[in-house]
N, C-alpha and C positions, 0 to 999 in steps of 0.2 A: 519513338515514344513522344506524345504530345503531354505540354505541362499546362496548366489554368491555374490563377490567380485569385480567388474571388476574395468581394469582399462583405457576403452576405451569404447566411447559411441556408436561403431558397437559391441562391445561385449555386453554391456547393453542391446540393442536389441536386440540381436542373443537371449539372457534369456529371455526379453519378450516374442520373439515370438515362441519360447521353449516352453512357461510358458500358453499357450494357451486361456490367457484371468484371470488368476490363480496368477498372478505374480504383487506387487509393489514394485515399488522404496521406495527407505529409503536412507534418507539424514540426516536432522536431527533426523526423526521420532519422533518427538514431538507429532503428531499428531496421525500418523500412528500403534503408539504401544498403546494408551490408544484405538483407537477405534479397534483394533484385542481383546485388551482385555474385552471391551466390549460388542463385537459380532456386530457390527455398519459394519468392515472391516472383510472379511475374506482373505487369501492369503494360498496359496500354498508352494511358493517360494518368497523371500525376497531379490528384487536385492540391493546391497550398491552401490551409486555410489559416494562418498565418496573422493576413489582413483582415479576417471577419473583424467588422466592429466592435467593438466590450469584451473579443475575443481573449483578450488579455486581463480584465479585469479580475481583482478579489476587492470582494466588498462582505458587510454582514448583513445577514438581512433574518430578521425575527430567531434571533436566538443561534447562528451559524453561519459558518462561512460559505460563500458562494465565489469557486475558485473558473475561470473561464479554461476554455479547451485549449488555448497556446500562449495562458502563463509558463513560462519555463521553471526549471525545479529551481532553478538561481533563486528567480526572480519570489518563487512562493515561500525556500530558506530569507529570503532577506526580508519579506514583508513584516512591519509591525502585527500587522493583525492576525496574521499563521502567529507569530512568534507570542502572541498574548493567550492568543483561542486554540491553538493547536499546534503544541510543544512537540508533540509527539511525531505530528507530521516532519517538522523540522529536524529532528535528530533522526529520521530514517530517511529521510530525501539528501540529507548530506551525506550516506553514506554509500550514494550510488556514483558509478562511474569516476571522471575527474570532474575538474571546473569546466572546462570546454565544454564535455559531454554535458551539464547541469544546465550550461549558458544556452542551451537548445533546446534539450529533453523536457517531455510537458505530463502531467501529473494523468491524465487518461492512458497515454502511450503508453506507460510503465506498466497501468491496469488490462489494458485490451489484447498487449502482447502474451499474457497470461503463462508469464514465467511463474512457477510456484514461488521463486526465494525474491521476487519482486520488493526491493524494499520497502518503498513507496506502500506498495499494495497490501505490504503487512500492515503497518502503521492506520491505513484505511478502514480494512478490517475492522480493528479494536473501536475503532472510531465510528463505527455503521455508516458510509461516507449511504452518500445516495446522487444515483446518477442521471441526468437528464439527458435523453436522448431524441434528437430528430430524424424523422426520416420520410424518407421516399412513400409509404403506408402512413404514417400516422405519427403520434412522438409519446414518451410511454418515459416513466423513471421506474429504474432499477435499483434494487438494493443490495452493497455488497455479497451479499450471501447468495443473490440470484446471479451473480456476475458471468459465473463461471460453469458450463454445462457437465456431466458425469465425468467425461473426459478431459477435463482443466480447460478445454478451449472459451475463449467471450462467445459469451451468448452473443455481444454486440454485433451485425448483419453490417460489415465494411464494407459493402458495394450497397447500401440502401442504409444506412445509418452515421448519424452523427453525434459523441457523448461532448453535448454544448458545454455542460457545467456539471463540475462537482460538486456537491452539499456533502458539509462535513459538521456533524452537531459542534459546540462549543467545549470545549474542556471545562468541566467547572473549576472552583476554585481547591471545594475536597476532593479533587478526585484526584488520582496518580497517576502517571505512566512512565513508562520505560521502556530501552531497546535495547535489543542484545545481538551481536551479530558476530560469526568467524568466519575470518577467510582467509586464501594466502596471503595477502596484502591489504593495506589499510586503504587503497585506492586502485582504481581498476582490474576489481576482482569481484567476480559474483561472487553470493554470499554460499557458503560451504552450509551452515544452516543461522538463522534468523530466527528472532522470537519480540513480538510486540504487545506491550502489557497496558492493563488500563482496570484500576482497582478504584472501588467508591467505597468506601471506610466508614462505620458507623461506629464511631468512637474508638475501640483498639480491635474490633473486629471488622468484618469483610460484609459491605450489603448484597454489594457484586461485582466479579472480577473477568477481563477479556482477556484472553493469553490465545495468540495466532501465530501458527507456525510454519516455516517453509525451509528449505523445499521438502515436505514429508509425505506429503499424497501428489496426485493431478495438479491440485489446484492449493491456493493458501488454507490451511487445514487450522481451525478454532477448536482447543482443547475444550472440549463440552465437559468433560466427564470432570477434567480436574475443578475445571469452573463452576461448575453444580457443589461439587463437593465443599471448597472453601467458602462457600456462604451460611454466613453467620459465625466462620471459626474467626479466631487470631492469627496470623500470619506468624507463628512459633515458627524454631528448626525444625519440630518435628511433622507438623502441621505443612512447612513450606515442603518439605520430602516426602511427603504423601500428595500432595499436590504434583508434584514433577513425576513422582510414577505412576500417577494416573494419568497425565498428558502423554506417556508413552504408549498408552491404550490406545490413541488417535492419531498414532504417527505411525506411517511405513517408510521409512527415508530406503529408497534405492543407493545401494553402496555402487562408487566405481572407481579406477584406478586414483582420479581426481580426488576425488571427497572421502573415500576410507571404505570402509566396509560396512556395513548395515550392522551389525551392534558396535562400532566404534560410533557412529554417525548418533543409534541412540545412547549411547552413554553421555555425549557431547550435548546431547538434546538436554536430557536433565540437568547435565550441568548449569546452561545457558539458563532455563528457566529456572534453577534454584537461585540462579545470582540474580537474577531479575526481580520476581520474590522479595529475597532479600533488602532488594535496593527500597522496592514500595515498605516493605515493612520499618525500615529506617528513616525512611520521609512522613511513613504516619505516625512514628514515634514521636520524631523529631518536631512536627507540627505541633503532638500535645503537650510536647514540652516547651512549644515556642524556639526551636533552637533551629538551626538551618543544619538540613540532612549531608553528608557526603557521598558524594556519587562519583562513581567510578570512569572512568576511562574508555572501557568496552566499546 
């Protein structure tokens, strides 16, 4: 197996399309080295893009963040500017993997592997990240909702494509979100299931609310139905419990020895998003009354 170095994304491709279909990217390879070593990936040639120039950069640029292809999830938890403009990102990228794993792992990886219970990738979701990609054809931005084809797999073309940057709108200032996650362990443990929230509040009612859930389908699955429905209500008890069993309308979570049984896994599901719910309804209380909301542990 040959490896390449580049440090520019026309040379990246110059190797891919070298590499005649034989060729991946490695960024963090978190991903990429356990499944070569398990025969899942094969490669030829091993490009690093690593050292691309600005490759590491997060900057904002006209109202959003622009995160590069081998910022690591460390490095995007630690930034001022995630942690001002995009809270949300930060509390679901913390709760992948360990430190190690984070100190490698880069914000496309998480997305292109196209695990459903993807933390990162819930958190993007909610967030309508939007992806720039180059390649070998041409270069094209994608929006999470095109990410991921019928059968969860990226649409992204790994032997002829490159996702440069991620754009992630800004969180405003009214707006809320939240993460919910179970699993065996508080650290290096996929998530059993996930849920990422993101509500814009028009005084004690809802303008509009994003709630993405995983692993429930193929791919990161957006509760449409309950999200349609809470616009314009109050995020009441009752109100939040008609919301969580309408988000079970768009969830098929596969039960298996691991994760529980398919109506354990949805019982679990409403759970997660009735406390998540809850929590937005408690921060937009809390706001109008000027008081600082309590949030949970989860």
């Amino acid at each position: 197996m040959n490896y390449r170095r580049t440090t520019t994304i026309p040379e990246a491709l110059k190797y891919l399309e070298e590499s005649r279909g034989t060729g991946l990217l490695i960024a963090g390879g978190t991903d990429v080295f356990p499944g070569l070593k398990s025969g899942k990936l094969t490669a030829d040639v091993l490009i690093d893009i690593t050292s691309i120039l600005g490759a590491k950069k997060i900057e904002k640029e006209n109202g959003r963040l622009v995160i590069g292809c081998a910022a690591t999830l460390s490095e995007i938890i630690k930034s001022p500017l995630v942690r001002i403009h995009a809270p949300l990102l930060v509390n679901a990228a913390g709760k992948i993997g360990s430190v190690q794993i984070r100190n490698i792992a880069t914000l496309p990886g998480n997305v292109v592997t196209a695990n459903p219970e993807a933390d990162a990738a819930i958190a993007l979701s909610v967030m309508e990240a939007l992806f720039c990609l180059e390649g070998i054809n041409g270069n094209r931005t994608v929006s999470f909702e095109e990410m991921y084809n019928i059968s969860g797999g990226s649409v992204v073309k790994g032997t002829s494509e490159i996702v440069t940057k991620v754009f992630i709108p800004f969180q405003n200032d009214d707006e809320v979100s939240t993460f919910q996650r179970i699993a065996l362990r508080k650290a290096m443990s996929p998530a059993i299931l996930n849920v990422g929230f993101m509500v814009k509040p028009q005084g004690e009612k809802v303008e509009w609310a994003r709630i993405s859930m995983g692993p429930v389908a193929p791919a990161v699955r957006r509760a449409s139905k309950a999200e349609t429905w809470l616009i314009g209500k109050t995020l009441s008890s009752d109100n939040i419990r008609h919301a969580a069993e309408l988000a079970l309308d768009d969830a098929n979570p596969v039960g298996n020895p691991f994760r529980g049984s398919h109506e354990y896994l949805l019982q679990v599901l409403s759970v997660l998003i009735e406390r998540g719910l809850s929590e937005i309804a408690q921060a937009i209380s809390a706001r109008l009354n000027n008081k600082e909301p309590e949030v949970s542990e989860s």
